[in-house]
C-alpha positions, 0 to 999 in steps of 0.5 A: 333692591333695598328699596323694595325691602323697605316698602314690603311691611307696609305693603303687607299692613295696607293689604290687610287693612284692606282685607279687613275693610272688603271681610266687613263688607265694603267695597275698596279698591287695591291701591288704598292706604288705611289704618287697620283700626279704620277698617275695622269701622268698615261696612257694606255701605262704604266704598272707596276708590282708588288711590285714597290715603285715610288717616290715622284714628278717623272716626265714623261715629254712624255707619248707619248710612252709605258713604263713597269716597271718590279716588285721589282722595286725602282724609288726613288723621283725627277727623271724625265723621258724624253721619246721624244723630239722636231725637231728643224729644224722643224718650227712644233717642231715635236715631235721625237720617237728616242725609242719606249719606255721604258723597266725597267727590275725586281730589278732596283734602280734608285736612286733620281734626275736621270735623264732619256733620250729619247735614253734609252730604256732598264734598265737592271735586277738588275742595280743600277742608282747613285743619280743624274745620267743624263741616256744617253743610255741603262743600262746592267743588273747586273750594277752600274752606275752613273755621268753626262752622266752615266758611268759604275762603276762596276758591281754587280759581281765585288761589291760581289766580292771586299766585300768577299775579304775585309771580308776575309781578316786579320784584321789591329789590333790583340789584345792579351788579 
């Protein structure tokens, strides 16, 4: 019984967070976790699906342009998606598509303080994005990236694989008792 007290004020603050999101037009399902000042930034082009964490001050610089975010996704706080940008040859500053939106595929992890630029226009199943990542192009799926601008590191395969290995390997230290 206590530990259903516990969960009820955040179980309220997700509801209304959602109820935001869904009042600005967007689609998101019931079981996502986000910021009430994320939602706000909502619109009818964005769609979320289930069991999606959205961190905290994740700023959508344009939501000019359709962005879906596939389920068991993990957008950590503090990264900033930039879908468009400026014409400055124009004295207008058009805005520029250089995408037509943004895919993120099922079991994404984009970790803090990424950053996402407009090329991007697909983030594929399952890659990992580092901490402070700056996103320049589309993301396989099955990859690990990270830097400035973000490069591959490895792929999931070769993680398991390196992690086998040192598991099955002999140990440095035998002891005889």
């Amino acid at each position: 019984l206590i530990g259903l007290f516990v969960r009820i004020p955040s179980f309220l603050k997700f509801s209304y967070s959602r109820l935001v999101a869904r009042a600005k037009g967007a689609i998101v399902d019931r079981s996502v976790t986000i910021p009430v000042a994320v939602a706000k930034k909502f619109n009818h082009g964005v769609i979320v699906d289930s069991n999606v964490s959205i961190g905290y001050h994740v700023d959508f610089t344009s939501m000019l342009y359709p962005m879906h975010i596939g389920h068991h996704v993990i957008i950590g706080n503090n990264v900033s998606f930039i879908s468009s940008t400026h014409d400055i040859d124009s004295s207008e500053w058009n805005h520029i598509q250089p995408s037509k939106g943004l895919e993120i595929e099922p079991y994404v992890w984009i970790c803090p303080n990424s950053i996402i630029l407009p090329n991007v226009r697909r983030i594929g199943y399952g890659a990992v994005i580092g901490a402070g990542s700056v996103v320049t192009k589309d993301i396989l799926p099955m990859t690990v990236v990270g830097g400035n601008p973000a490069k591959k590191i490895l792929t999931i395969e070769e993680y398991k694989n390196k992690l086998e290995a040192s598991m099955n390997s002999s140990p440095i230290y035998e002891f005889e008792y």
